[in-house]
N, C-alpha and C positions, 0 to 999 in steps of 0.2 A: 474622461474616466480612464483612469490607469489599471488594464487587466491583465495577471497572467492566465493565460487560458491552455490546460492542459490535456490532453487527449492519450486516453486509454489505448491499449492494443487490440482492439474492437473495434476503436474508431480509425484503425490508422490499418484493418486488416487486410484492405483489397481497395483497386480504386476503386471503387464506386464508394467506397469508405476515405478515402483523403477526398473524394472531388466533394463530397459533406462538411470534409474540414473545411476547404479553400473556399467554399460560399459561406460557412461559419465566421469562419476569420475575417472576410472581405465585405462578403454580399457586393462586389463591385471592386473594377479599380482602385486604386488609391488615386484620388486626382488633386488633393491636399496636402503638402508636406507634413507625416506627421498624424495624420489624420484618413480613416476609413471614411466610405460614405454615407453610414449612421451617424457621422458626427463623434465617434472615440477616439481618441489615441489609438496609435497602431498598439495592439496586443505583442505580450511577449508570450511566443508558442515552445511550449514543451511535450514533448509525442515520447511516448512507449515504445518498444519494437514492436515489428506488424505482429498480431496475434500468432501464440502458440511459439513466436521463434526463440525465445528465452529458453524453453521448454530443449526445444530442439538443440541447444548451443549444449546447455549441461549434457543431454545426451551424449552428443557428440565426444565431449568430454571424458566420458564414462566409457565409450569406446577405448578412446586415449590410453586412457590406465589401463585395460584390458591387452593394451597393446595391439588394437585393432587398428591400425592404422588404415586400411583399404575401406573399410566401414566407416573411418570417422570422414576422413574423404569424400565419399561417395555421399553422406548425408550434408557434408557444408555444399558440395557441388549442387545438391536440390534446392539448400538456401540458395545461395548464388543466384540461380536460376529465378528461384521464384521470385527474387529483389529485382533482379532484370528485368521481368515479367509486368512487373507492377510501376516500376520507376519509367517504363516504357509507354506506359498505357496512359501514365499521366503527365508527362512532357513533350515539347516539340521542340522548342529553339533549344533546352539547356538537357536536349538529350543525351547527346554524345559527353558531355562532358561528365554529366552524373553518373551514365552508365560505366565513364573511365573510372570514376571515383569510388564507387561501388566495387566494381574489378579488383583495384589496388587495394582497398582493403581486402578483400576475401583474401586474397594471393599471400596478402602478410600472415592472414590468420589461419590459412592453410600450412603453410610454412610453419607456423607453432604448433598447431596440433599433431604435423609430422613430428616434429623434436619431443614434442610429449609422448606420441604415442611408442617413440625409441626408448624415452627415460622410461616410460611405462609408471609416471607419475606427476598428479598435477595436484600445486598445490593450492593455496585459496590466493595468492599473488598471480598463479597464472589461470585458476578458474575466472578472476574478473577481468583480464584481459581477453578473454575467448568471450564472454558474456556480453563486453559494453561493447563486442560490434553492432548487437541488433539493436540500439539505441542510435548508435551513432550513422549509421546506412540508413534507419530511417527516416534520420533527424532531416539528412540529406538530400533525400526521396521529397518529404513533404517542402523545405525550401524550394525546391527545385519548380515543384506542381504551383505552389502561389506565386512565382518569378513567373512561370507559365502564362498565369490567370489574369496578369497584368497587375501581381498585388506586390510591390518592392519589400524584399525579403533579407535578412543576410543572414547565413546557415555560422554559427558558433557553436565551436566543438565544447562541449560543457565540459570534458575537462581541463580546460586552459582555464574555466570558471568558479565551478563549486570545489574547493580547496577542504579534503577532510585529513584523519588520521590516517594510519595504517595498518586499523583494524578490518581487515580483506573481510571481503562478502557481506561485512555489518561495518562499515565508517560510518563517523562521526564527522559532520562539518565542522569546521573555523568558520566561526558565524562573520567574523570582522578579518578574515582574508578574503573571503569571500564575497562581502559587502564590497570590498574593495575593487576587488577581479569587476564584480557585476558593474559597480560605477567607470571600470576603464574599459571594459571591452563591450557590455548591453546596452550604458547608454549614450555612446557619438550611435548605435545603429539607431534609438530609438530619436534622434537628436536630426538623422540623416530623412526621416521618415518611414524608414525601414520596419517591417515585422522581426525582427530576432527570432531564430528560431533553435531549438536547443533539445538534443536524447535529456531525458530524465532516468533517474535508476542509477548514472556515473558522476564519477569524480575522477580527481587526481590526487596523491599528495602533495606537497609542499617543492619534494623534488619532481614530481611530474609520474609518480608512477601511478597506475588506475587501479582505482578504487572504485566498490559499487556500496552502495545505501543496504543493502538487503532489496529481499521480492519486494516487490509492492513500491519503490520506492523512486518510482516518476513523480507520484502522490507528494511526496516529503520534497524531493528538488523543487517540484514548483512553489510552494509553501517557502523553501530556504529564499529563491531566486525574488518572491514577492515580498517578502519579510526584509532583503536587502535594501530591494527598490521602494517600498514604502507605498506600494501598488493599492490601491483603493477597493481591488476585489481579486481574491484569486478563485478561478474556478477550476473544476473537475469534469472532464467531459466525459460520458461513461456508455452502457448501452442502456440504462434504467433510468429512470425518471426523478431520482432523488434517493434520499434515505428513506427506504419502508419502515411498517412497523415490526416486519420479522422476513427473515428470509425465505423468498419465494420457489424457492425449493423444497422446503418443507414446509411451509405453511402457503396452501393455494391461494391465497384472496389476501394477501396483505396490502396496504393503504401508505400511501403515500404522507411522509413528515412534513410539512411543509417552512414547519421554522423549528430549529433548536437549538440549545447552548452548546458553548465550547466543550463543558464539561459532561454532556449529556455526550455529545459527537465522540471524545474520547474514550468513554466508558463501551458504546459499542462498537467504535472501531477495533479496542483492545480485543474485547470478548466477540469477535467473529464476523460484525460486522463486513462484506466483502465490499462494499461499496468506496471505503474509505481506509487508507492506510494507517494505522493507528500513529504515528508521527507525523503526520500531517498539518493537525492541531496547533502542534506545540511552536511552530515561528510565527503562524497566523496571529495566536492567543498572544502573545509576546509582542507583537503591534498591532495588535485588535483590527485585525484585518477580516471583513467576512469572506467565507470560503462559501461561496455556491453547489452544488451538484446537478450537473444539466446533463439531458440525454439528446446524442448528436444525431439518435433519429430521427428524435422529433424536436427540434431546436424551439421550436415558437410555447412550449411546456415553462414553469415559472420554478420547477425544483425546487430543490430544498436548498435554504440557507442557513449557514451558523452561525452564530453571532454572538455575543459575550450575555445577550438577554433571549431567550426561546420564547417560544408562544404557549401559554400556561392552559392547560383545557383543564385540570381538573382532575386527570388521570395520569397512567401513564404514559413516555414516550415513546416506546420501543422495545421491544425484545431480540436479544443477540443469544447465539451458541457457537460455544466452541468445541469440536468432535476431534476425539480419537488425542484424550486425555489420560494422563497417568496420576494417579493419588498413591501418595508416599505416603504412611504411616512412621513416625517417629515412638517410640515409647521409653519412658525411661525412669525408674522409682528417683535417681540424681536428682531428676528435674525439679521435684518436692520441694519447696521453698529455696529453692537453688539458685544464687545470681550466678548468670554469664553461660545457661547452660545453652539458653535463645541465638544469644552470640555465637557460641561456637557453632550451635547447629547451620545457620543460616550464610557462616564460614564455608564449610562445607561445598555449596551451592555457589557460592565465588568462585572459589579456586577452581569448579569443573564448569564456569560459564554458563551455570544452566538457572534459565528465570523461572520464579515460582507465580504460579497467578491466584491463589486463593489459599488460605491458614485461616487455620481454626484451630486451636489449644484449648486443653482439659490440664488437668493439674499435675498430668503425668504424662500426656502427651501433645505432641502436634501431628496434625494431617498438613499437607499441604498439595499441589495439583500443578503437576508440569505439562507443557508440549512438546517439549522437546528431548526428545530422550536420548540424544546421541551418545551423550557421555552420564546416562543413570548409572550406569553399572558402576563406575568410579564413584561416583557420591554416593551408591547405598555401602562400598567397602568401608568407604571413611566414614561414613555416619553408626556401620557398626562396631566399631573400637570403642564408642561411648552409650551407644544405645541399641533396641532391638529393631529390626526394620523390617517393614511388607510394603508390597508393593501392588496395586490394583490396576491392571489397564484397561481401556474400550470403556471407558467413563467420558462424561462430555460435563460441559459447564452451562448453563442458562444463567443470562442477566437480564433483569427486566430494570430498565433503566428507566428517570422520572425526577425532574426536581420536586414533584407535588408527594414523590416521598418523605421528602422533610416536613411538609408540612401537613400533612393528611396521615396518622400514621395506623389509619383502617388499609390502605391502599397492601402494608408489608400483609396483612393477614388476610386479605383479599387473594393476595399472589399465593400463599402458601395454603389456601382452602382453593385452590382452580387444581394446586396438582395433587389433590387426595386422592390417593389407589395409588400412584406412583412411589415408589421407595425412592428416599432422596437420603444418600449418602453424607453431604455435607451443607449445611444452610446458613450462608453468611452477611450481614449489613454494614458496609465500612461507616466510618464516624461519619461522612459526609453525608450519607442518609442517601443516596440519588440512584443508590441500585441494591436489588436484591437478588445474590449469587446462589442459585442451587448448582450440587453437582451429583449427578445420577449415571444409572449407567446409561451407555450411546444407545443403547436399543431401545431408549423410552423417550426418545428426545423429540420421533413426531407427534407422539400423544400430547407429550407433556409442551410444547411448544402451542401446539393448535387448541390442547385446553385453555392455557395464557393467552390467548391470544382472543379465543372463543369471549372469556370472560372480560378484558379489555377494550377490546375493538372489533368486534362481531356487527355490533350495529352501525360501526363507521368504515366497513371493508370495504373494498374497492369490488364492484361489480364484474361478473367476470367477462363481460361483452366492454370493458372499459379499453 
């Protein structure tokens, strides 16, 4: 069995967290060309940076532009360290040489953030160069700890592999450069017996400059890297047990999925889901590849799988929210039997890169619900040259996602009779029928979640001694 097997920044945060990977990966030697000793194929491994240091890098960053340069310094010198720290703890024979490797990067990337912090400006070409070191130093780390373990490993810089645009911070793969890369460089290691082991989150372009996927997006490389190789399962190694049915920060007692569709997976990846990167999906779905979610605490757990057919109860499958939303109101008398007034509005929204997640139109207006507000202030100017505009913020989004919405259609009035008392600003059911989107304000969102949830899956919650 052909696995890409991916590991979170949770799981890669400290040793005691890689030495969980290296018995995940292995449970033993390799004593078979080629083959673990459960009898797999060596896995191809894709790891995160250690926890929180993605975090720490954009800081850094934001130093830079301040022109702080003794501060941006002094916070990569802590990284540094703490990759020392950890890369130390978990090798003996390929110490010295990882911790040179380790070194020579920082040194480079300290040296940038010095020239940044002089220009007193970084831009999204040189933000994903400060960013893919903590992918790639850990890529490094965890090779290093399985070479350790007696498990034959070969550490591949991902971007000599994943080939995208040169849309900085948000690329796009070359699914069929890429395929290519992965067939010359992933598989003589997988061929040699070797584990592969690869930062997710990075790219390169075509000339070799680095590119990152967006957050989240270790998630989506192993999904590309498994989708190339034709890999028979890719999984998600996380600190949770699979996809719940609501998130366990707001709703105490949520229950484990244990099967669900592509299409169900996408709907709450999009809408908040944190377990799963919402582009994940989409090269899995593309070669009907199941995508697992296992937790590396507790490895012997059966998680949740996705697969192109779910496990039908009857109900729904889940509920997602997305917080700390903004609702545009469009309005406009034009709009009256008006061709092309949709067009230009939704024009608008292009031109300033900003994605819309929910619309609903009346005969004179549209609402519509963004996250991303960097650039609102430019699309409410241009949206008023043709119409009148308001703008609602601290609004969130609830999806109760469900293929048995299509088929059951008590289930929509079921959802919208659990949040009665709640004022819900927008109520929307795409054609496909498999989710029903409220959008209310954020302050209602634990009531209104653990009502949904209450009337759902109350009698199938997860116990809390579980």
């Amino acid at each position: 069995m052909n696995v890409v097997m991916k590991f979170g920044g949770t799981s890669v945060a400290d040793p005691d967290a890689i030495r969980r990977l290296v018995a995940i990966v292995g449970d033993g030697p390799v004593t078979d060309p080629g083959r673990t000793r459960d009898g797999h194929h060596a896995p191809i491994v894709v790891v995160s940076a250690l926890a929180g240091v993605t975090d720490k890098l954009i800081e850094v960053t934001r130093f830079a532009e301040d022109g702080d340069g003794e501060r941006a310094a002094s916070a990569l010198r802590a990284l540094l360290d703490r990759h020392l720290s950890v890369a130390s703890a978990v090798t003996r024979e390929s110490r010295e040489s990882t911790l040179s490797a380790i070194r020579a990067e920082f040194d480079e990337l300290i040296g940038l953030v010095h020239a940044l912090a002089v220009l007193r400006e970084v831009s999204p070409r040189s933000l994903d160069a400060v960013v893919a070191v903590g992918e790639v130093v850990s890529s490094r780390i965890v090779a290093a700890a399985l070479a350790d373990a007696g498990i034959r490993s070969a550490w591949i810089d991902a971007r000599r592999v994943l080939v995208t645009d040169a849309e900085h911070t948000a690329a796009a793969p070359d699914m069929t450069a890429t395929a290519e890369r992965c067939r010359s460089l992933i598989t003589p290691a997988l061929a040699a017996g070797a584990v592969p082991v690869l930062g997710g989150f990075i790219g390169a372009t075509a000339a070799g400059v680095t590119t990152t996927l967006g957050r989240g997006g270790s998630d989506y490389s192993a999904a590309i890297f498994g989708a190339s190789l034709d890999v028979d399962e890719i999984q998600i190694w996380t600190d949770v047990d699979g996809m719940l049915t609501a998130d366990p920060r707001v709703v105490p007692e949520p229950r484990l999925v244990p099967r669900l569709t592509f299409a169900e997976a996408s709907e709450l990846a999009y809408f908040g889901a944190k377990v799963l990167h919402p582009s994940t999906i989409l090269p899995a779905v593309a070669k009907n590849i199941p995508v697992r979610i296992l937790n590396s605490r507790r490895p012997g757990n059966a998680g949740t799988v996705i697969t192109a057919q779910g496990d039908s109860n009857g109900s729904l499958t889940a509920i997602a929210c997305k917080r700390n939303v903004t609702v545009v109101d469009i309005t406009s008398t034009r709009m009256l039997m008006a061709h092309g007034f949709l067009r230009r509005l939704f024009e608008v929204f292009e031109r300033f890169k900003t994605a819309v997640d929910v619309v609903t139109t009346s005969e004179v207006s549209v609402s519509v619900t963004v996250d991303d507000t960097r650039r609102l202030d430019g699309v409410v100017d241009n949206l008023r040259s043709f119409a009148e505009v308001s703008c609602e913020p601290e609004m969130a989004i609830i999806c109760a996602v469900g293929e048995n919405l299509r088929a059951d259609p008590t289930l929509f009035a079921s959802a919208v009779t659990a949040l009665r008392g709640i004022p819900l600003r927008l109520v929307s059911q795409a054609a496909g029928r498999r989710n029903v989107t409220f959008v209310l304000r954020d302050a209602d969102v634990p009531n209104a979640m653990t009502q949904l949830h209450d009337t759902f899956f109350a009698e199938r919650a997860l116990s809390k001694s579980r």
